[in-house]
C-alpha positions as CSV (number, residue, x, y, z in Angstrom):
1,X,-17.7,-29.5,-9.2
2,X,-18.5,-27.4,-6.3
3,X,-20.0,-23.9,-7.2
4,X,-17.3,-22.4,-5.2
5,X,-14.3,-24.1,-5.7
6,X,-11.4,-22.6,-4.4
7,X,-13.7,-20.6,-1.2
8,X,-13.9,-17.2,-3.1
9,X,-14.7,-14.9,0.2
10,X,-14.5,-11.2,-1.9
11,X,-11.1,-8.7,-3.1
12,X,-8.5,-8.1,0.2
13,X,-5.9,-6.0,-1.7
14,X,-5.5,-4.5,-5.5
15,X,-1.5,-4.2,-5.8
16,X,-0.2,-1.4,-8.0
17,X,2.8,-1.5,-10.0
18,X,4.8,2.0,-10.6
19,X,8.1,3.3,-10.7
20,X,6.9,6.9,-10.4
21,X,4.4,5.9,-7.0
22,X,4.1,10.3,-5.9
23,X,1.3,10.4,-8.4
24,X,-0.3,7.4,-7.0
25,X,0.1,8.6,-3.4
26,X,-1.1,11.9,-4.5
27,X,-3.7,10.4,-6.7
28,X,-5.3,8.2,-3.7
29,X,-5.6,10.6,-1.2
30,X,-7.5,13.1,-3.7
31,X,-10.0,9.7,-3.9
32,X,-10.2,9.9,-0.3
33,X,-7.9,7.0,0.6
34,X,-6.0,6.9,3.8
35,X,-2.3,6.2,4.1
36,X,-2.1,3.3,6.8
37,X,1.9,2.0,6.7
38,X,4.9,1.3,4.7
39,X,7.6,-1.0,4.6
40,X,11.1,0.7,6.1
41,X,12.6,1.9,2.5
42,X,8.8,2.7,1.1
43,X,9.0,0.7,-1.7
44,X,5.8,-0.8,-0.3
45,X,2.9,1.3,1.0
46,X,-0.7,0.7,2.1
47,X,-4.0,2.8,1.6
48,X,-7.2,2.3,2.8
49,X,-10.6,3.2,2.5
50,X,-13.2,1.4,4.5
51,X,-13.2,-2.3,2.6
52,X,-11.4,-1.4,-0.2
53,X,-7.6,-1.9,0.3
54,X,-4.2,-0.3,-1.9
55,X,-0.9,-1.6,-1.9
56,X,1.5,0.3,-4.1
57,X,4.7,-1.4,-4.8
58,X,8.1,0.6,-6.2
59,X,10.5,-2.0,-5.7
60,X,13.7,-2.5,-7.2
61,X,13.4,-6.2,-8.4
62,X,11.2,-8.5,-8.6
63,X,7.5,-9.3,-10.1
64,X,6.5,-5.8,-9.7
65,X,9.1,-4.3,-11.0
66,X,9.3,-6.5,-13.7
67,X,5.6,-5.6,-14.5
68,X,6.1,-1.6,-14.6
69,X,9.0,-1.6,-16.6
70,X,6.9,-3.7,-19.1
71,X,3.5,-2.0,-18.6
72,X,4.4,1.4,-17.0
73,X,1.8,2.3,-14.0
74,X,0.0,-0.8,-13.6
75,X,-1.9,-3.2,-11.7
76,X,0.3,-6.2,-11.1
77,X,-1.2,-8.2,-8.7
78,X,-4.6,-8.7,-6.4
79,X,-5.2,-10.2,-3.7
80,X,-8.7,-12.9,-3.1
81,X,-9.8,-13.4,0.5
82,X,-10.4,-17.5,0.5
83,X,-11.2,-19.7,3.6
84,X,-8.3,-21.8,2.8
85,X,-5.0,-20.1,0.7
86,X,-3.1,-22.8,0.2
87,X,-6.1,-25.6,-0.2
88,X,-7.4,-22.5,-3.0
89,X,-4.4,-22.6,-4.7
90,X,-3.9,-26.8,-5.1
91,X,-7.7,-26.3,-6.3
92,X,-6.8,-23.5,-8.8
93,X,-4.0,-25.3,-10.0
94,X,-6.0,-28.4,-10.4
95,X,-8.4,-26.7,-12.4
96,X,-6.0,-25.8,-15.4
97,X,-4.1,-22.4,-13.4
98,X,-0.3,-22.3,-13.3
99,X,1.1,-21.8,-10.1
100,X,3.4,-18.6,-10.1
101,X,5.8,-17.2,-7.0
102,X,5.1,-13.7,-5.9
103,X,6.9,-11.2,-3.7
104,X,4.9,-11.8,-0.8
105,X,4.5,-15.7,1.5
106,X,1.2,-16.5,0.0
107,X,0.0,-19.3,-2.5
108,X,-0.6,-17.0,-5.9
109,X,-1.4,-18.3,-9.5
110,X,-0.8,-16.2,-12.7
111,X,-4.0,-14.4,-14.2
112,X,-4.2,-11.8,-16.8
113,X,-1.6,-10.5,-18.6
114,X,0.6,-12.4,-16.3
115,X,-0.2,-10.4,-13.5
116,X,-0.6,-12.3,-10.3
117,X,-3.4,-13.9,-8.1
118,X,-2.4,-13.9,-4.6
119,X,-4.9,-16.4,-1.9
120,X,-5.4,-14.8,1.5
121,X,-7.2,-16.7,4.5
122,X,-5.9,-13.9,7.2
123,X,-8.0,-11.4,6.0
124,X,-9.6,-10.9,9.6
125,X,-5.9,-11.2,11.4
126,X,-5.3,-7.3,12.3
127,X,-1.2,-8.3,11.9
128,X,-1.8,-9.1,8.3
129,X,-0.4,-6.8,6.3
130,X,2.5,-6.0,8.7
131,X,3.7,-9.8,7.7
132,X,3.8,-8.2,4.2
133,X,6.5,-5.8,5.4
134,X,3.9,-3.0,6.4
135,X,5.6,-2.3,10.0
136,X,6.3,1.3,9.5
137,X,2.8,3.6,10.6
138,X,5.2,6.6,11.2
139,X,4.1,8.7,8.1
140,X,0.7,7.5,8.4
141,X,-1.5,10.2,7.0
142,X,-5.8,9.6,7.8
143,X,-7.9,11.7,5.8
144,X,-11.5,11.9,5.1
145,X,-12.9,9.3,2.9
146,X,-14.9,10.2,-0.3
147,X,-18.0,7.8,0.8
148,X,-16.3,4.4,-1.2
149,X,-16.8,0.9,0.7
150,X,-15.8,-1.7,-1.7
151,X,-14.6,-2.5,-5.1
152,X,-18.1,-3.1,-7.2
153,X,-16.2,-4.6,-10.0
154,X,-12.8,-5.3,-12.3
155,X,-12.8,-5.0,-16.2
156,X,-10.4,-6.5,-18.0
157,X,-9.2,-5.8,-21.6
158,X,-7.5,-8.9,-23.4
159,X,-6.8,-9.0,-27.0
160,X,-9.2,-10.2,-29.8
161,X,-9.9,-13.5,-29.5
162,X,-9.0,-14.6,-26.3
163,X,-12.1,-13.3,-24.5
164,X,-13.6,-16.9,-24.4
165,X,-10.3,-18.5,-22.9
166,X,-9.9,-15.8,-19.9
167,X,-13.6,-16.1,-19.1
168,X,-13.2,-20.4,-19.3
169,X,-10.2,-19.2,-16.8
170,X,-12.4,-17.4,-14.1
171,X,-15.6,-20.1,-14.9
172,X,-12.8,-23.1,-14.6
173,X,-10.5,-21.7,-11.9
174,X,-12.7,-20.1,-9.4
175,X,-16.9,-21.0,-10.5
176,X,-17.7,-17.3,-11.6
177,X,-21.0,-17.1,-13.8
178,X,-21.4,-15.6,-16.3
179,X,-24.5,-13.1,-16.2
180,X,-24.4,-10.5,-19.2
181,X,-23.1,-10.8,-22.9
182,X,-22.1,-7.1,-24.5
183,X,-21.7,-6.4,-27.9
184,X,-21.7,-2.2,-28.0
185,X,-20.9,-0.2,-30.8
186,X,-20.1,3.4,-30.8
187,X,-19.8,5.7,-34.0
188,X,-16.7,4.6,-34.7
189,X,-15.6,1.7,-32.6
190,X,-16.8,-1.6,-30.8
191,X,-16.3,-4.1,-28.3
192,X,-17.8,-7.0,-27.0
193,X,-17.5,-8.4,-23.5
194,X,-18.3,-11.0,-20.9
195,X,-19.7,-9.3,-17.2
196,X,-18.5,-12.8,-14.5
197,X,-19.8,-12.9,-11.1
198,X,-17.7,-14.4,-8.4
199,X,-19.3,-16.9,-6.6
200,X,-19.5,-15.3,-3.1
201,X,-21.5,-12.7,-5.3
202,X,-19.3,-9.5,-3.4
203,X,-18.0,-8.2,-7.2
204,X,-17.7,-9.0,-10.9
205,X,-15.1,-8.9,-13.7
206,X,-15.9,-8.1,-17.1
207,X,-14.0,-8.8,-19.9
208,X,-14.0,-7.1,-22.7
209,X,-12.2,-7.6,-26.3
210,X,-12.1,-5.1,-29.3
211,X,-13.7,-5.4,-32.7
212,X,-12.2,-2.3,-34.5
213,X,-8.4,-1.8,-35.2
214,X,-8.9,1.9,-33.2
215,X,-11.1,0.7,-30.7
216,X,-10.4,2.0,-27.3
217,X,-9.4,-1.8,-26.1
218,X,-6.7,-1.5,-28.6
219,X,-5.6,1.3,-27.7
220,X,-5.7,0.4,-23.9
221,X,-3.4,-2.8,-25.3
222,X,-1.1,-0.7,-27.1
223,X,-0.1,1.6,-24.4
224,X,-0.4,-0.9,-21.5
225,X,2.3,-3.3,-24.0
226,X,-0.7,-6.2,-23.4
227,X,-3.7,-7.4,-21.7
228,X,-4.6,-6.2,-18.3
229,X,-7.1,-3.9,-15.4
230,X,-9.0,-1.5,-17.8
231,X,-10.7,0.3,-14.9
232,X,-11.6,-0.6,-11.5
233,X,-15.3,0.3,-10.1
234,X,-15.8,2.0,-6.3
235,X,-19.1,1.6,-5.0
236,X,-20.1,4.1,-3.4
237,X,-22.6,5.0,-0.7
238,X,-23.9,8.3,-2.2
239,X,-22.0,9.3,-5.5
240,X,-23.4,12.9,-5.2
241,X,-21.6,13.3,-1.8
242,X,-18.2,11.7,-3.4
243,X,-18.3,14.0,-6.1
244,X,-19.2,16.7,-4.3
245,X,-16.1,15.7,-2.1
246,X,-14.0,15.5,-4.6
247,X,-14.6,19.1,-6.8
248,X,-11.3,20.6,-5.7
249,X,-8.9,17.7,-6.9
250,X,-7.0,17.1,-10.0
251,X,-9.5,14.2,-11.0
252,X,-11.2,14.6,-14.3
253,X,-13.9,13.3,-15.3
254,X,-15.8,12.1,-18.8
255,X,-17.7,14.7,-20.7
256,X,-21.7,13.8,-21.6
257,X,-23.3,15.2,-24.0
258,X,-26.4,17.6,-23.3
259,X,-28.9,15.5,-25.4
260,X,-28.2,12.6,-23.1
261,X,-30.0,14.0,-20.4
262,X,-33.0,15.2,-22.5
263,X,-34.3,11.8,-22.0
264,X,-32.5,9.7,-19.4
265,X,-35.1,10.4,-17.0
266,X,-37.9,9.8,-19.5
267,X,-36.2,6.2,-19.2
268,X,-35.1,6.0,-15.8
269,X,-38.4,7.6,-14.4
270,X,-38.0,6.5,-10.8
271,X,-34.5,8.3,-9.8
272,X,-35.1,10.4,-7.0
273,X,-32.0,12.3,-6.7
274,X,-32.3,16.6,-8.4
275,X,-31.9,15.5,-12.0
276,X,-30.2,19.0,-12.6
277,X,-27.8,18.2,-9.9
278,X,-26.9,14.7,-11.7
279,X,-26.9,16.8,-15.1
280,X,-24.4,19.3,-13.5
281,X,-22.1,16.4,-12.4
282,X,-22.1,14.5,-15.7
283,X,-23.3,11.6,-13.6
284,X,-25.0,8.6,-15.8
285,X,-28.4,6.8,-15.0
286,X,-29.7,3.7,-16.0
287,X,-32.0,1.1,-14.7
288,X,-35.5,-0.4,-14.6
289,X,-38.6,-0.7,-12.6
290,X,-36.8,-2.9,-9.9
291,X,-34.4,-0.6,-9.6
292,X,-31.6,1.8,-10.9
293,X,-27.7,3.0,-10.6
294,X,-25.7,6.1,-11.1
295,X,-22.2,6.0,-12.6
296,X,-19.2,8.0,-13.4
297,X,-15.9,7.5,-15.4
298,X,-12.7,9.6,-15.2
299,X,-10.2,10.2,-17.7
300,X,-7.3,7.5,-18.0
301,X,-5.5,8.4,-14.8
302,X,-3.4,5.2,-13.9
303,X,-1.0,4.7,-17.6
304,X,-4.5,4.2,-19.9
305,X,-6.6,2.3,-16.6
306,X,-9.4,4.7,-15.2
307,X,-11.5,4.6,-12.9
308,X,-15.4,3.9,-12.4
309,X,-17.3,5.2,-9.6
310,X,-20.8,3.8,-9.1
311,X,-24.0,3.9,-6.8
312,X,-26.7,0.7,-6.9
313,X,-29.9,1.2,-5.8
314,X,-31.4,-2.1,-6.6
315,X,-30.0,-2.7,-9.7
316,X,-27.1,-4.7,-10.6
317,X,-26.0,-4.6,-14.3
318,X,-23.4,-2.3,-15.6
319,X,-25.3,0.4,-17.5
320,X,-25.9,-0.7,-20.5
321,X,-28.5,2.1,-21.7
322,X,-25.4,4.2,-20.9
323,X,-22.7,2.5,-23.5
324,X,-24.0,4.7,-26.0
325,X,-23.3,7.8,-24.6
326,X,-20.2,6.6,-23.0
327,X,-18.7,5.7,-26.3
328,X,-19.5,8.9,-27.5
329,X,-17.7,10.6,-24.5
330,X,-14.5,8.0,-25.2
331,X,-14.1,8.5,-28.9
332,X,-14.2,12.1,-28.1
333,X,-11.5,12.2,-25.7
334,X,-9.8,9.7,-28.4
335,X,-10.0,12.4,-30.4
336,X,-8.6,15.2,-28.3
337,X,-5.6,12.7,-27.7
338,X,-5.3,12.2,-31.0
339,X,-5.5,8.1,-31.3
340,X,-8.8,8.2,-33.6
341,X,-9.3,10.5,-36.2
C-alpha cells in the first residue's frame, strides 16, 4: 500500500454549516479574513486569508442544511487538495470509505459525524471556486489579515469508544500516521486522543474521546447532537502581532492561571519573545531544546467548536506540558456555564 494513497496535497476549503451565517461573517472578519465572493442569493460565501480558505453555506436544502438543522453552526464539510479527485475517491472508497454526494461537482466520501470529504485536483485553477457558484465579487470586502497562513491542524471529538475506528478511517483511507498518544486528565475530567499526520505532512487531526460523563468532549457531543470539528488550529506567523491585531474584537479568549507562568519559562528556557508580554496575553508555551510553540484558545465561538491559534518555532507536538493548565482554564469556564459543578 502506498504511503500516500489517495495523493493527499494539504486542506483547500473548511465549509461551514449555519443558518444564522451574520455571526460567521462578522466573526471572520474580526479573525482577519477577507470576503472574496458569493453565489447570486448568498447562500454561499467565500473568505480568505492567505492559504487558509472559508466557505459558509446557508442554503435552503440540501447536505448543509441538513447538517445545521441537526448540529446548529457547524462544520459540514472540507475540502482535500489531491493530484487526482476522482482517482482519490475510487482509492478512498476501495479502502473501506463510503462514497457520499455533496452539493458541489466533486468526488466526496463521508467522514466524521457524517460530514463530508470533498477531493479537489484544481486547487491551482484561479476559476475554481467560481465553478462552485462563487461568481458574484460585488460585495467583496478585503481587510487586513491577522498574520494566519494555513490551518496547522483539525481535532475531532467522537464518542467513547470509537476513537480507534475513526483513526483506522484516516490510517486506512488516506495513510495518516499516527505520531502522539494522549491520555490528560484535569481535576475533574479526562480525555484521551490520537494526534494523525497526513501524509503530505502540511496538517494533522487529532482525535480525541472522553473518559468522564462531564468531560468537555461530552459536552461538545451533547450540544453539537454528535461527533464532529472540536476546534480548528491557525498557524500563525507571529501570534503576538495577531493578538495584538485582534484586542478590539468580540473574540475571547481562555483564562490561565497566574501560577502557570511562575514556571513555564523555568521549563521552556529558550523562548525569546518578553515573557510579561506572553503573560499579559494569556499566551501558552511549551517545547524543548529543539525547539518550542506558543498557543492560544478562545471561548466556544462556532455552536461549542473554538478555535486554536498557534505559533511553531521548531517544534511540532501539540503542547502537551500545556493540558494541564488548559484543563484547568476549561473546567472553569465549564463552570461559569454551568455544565460541571
Amino acid at each position: 500500500m502506498s504511503d500516500n494513497p489517495t495523493g493527499l496535497k494539504g486542506i483547500e476549503f473548511i465549509e461551514y454549516c449555519s443558518k444564522d451565517p451574520d455571526m460567521l461573517y462578522k466573526l471572520f472578519k474580526e479573525f482577519g479574513f477577507s470576503r472574496i465572493a458569493n453565489s447570486e442569493n448568498d447562500e454561499l460565501v467565500f473568505y480568505k486569508q492567505n492559504d487558509i480558505n472559508f466557505l459558509i453555506n446557508n442554503k435552503k436544502n440540501g447536505h448543509s442544511f441538513t447538517f445545521a438543522t441537526e448540529h446548529g453552526p457547524s462544520v459540514g464539510s472540507m475540502g482535500l487538495r489531491v493530484e487526482d479527485a476522482k482517482k482519490a475517491q475510487e482509492v478512498a472508497i476501495a479502502n473501506g470509505a463510503k462514497e457520499a454526494k455533496g452539493e458541489y461537482d466533486l468526488p466526496a466520501i463521508y467522514g466524521i459525524g457524517d460530514s463530508l470529504i470533498y477531493f479537489v485536483d484544481r486547487y491551482e485553477d484561479e476559476n475554481f471556486y467560481k465553478s462552485l457558484g462563487l461568481t458574484d465579487e460585488s460585495k467583496q470586502e478585503l481587510v487586513k489579515h491577522k498574520g494566519f497562513f494555513r490551518i496547522d491542524h483539525l481535532t475531532n471529538n467522537v464518542r467513547k469508544g470509537e476513537m480507534e475506528k475513526w483513526s483506522n478511517f484516516y490510517k486506512d483511507t488516506f495513510g495518516f500516521t499516527e505520531v502522539r498518544y494522549f491520555d490528560i486528565k484535569g481535576a475533574k475530567t479526562g480525555l484521551v486522543s490520537y494526534a494523525l499526520q497526513s501524509p503530505c505532512q502540511t496538517f494533522c487531526i487529532p482525535i480525541n474521546e472522553g473518559t468522564e460523563k462531564h468531560s468537555q468532549i461530552n459536552e461538545y457531543l451533547e450540544e453539537y447532537n454528535g461527533p464532529g470539528i472540536q476546534h480548528i488550529a491557525f498557524l500563525s506567523e507571529d501570534i503576538v502581532e495577531s493578538l495584538k491585531a485582534m484586542k478590539d474584537t468580540s473574540i475571547e479568549t481562555l483564562d490561565i492561571d497566574d501560577e502557570y507562568y511562575a514556571e513555564v519559562f523555568d521549563r521552556v528556557p529558550n523562548v525569546t519573545e518578553d515573557h510579561k508580554e506572553l503573560q499579559e496575553l494569556q499566551i501558552l508555551v511549551d517545547g524543548d531544546d529543539e525547539g518550542y510553540l506558543l498557543q492560544i484558545f478562545t471561548r466556544n465561538i462556532i455552536g461549542p467548536i473554538f478555535i486554536e491559534i498557534i505559533q511553531r518555532k521548531g517544534h511540532h507536538s501539540f503542547g502537551e506540558g500545556n493540558f494541564g493548565a488548559l484543563f484547568r482554564s476549561i473546567e472553569r469556564d465549564q463552570m461559569r456555564r454551568g455544565y460541571l459543578k
